[in-house]
PAPA-60325 format. One record per residue (C-alpha): x, y, z; chain. Coordinates in steps of 0.2 Angstrom, whole numbers. Example, Ala and Ser with C-alpha at 12.3 -4.5 7.8 and 13.67 -1.06 7.14 Angstrom:
residues 2
+-------+-------+-------+-------+
|    xx |    yy |    zz | chain |
+-------+-------+-------+-------+
|    62 |   -22 |    39 |     A |
|    68 |    -5 |    36 |     A |
+-------+-------+-------+-------+
***
This chain:
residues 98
+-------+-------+-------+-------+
|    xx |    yy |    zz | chain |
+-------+-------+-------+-------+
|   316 |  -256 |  -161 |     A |
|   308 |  -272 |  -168 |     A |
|   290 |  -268 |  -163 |     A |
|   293 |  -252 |  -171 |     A |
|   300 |  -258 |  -184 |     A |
|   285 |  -271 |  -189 |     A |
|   271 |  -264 |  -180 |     A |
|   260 |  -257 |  -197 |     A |
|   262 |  -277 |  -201 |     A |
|   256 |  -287 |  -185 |     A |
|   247 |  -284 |  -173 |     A |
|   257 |  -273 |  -157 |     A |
|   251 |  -287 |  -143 |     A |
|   257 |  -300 |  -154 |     A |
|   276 |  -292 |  -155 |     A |
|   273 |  -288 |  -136 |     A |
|   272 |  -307 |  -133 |     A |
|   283 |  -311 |  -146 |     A |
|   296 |  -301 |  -137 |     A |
|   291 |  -306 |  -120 |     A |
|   286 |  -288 |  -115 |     A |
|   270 |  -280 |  -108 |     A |
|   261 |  -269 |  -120 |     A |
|   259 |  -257 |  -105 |     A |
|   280 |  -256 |  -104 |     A |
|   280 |  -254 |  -122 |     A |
|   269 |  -240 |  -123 |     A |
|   278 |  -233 |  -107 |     A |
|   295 |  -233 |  -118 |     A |
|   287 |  -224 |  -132 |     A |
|   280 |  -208 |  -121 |     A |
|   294 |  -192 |  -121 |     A |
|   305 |  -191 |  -104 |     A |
|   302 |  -176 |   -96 |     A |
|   316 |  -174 |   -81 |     A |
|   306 |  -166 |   -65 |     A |
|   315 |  -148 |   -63 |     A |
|   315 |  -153 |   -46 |     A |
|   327 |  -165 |   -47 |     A |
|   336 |  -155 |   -60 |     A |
|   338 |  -142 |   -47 |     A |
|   346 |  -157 |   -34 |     A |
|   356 |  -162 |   -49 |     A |
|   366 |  -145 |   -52 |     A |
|   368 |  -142 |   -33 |     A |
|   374 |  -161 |   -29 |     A |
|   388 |  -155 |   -46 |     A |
|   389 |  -138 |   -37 |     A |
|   394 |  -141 |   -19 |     A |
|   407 |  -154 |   -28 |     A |
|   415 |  -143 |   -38 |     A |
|   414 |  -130 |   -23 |     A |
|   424 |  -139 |   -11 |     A |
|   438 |  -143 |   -24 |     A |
|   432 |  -162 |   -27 |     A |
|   436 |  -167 |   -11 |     A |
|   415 |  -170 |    -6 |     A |
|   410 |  -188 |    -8 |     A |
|   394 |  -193 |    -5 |     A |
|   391 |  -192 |    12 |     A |
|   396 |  -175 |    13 |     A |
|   387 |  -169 |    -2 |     A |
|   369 |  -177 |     4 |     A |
|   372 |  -167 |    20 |     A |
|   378 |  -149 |    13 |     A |
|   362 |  -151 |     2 |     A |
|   352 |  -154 |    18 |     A |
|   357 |  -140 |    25 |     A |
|   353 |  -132 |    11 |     A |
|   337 |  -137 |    14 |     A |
|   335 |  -149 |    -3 |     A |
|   332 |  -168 |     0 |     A |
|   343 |  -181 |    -8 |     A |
|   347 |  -196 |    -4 |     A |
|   364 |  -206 |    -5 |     A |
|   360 |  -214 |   -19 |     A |
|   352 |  -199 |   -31 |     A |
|   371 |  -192 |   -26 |     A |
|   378 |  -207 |   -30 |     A |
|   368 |  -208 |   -46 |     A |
|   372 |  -190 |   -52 |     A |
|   389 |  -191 |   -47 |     A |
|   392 |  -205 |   -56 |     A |
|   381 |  -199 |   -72 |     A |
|   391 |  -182 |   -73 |     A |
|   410 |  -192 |   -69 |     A |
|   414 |  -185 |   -52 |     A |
|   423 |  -194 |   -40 |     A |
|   428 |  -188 |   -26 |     A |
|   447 |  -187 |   -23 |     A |
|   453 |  -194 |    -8 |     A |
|   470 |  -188 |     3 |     A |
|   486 |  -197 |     3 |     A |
|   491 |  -204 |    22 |     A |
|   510 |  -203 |    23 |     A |
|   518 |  -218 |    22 |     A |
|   528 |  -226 |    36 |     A |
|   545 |  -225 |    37 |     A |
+-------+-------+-------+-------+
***
């Protein structure tokens, strides 16, 4: 990262400017992610009931099996982790006319 990279040079809130960012997002960037297990939780079930029901869940269906599960997530955390993890839902084929 530029600021980083030239910080022991100029000033941080000189970069910040320079770079058209906050010193408070910058700082923000620098501290470790630390991923709420919580959510991690929500995250291996949303994967879990997918893979349960033979990839056929899509998003509706998953937000609801986790409800009655009694874990709360929303359409788009499902549609967030599926899509993080690569799961789509397969859909059924209707028979064509003849």
């Amino acid at each position: 990262m530029f600021i980083k990279t030239f910080q022991h040079q100029y000033p941080i809130k000189l970069l910040c400017r320079l770079m058209q960012i906050s010193r408070s997002a910058y700082y923000e960037y620098l501290k470790p992610k630390v991923k709420n297990p919580e959510k991690q939780q929500v995250e291996q079930q949303i994967v879990e009931v997918f893979r349960a029901h033979k990839q056929r869940y899509g998003i509706r269906r998953i937000c609801a099996e986790l409800k009655d599960r009694g874990l709360r997530a929303g359409k788009y955390t499902c549609r967030k982790v599926m899509k993080q993890h690569g799961l789509k839902a397969i859909q059924r084929q209707r028979p064509s006319a003849p």
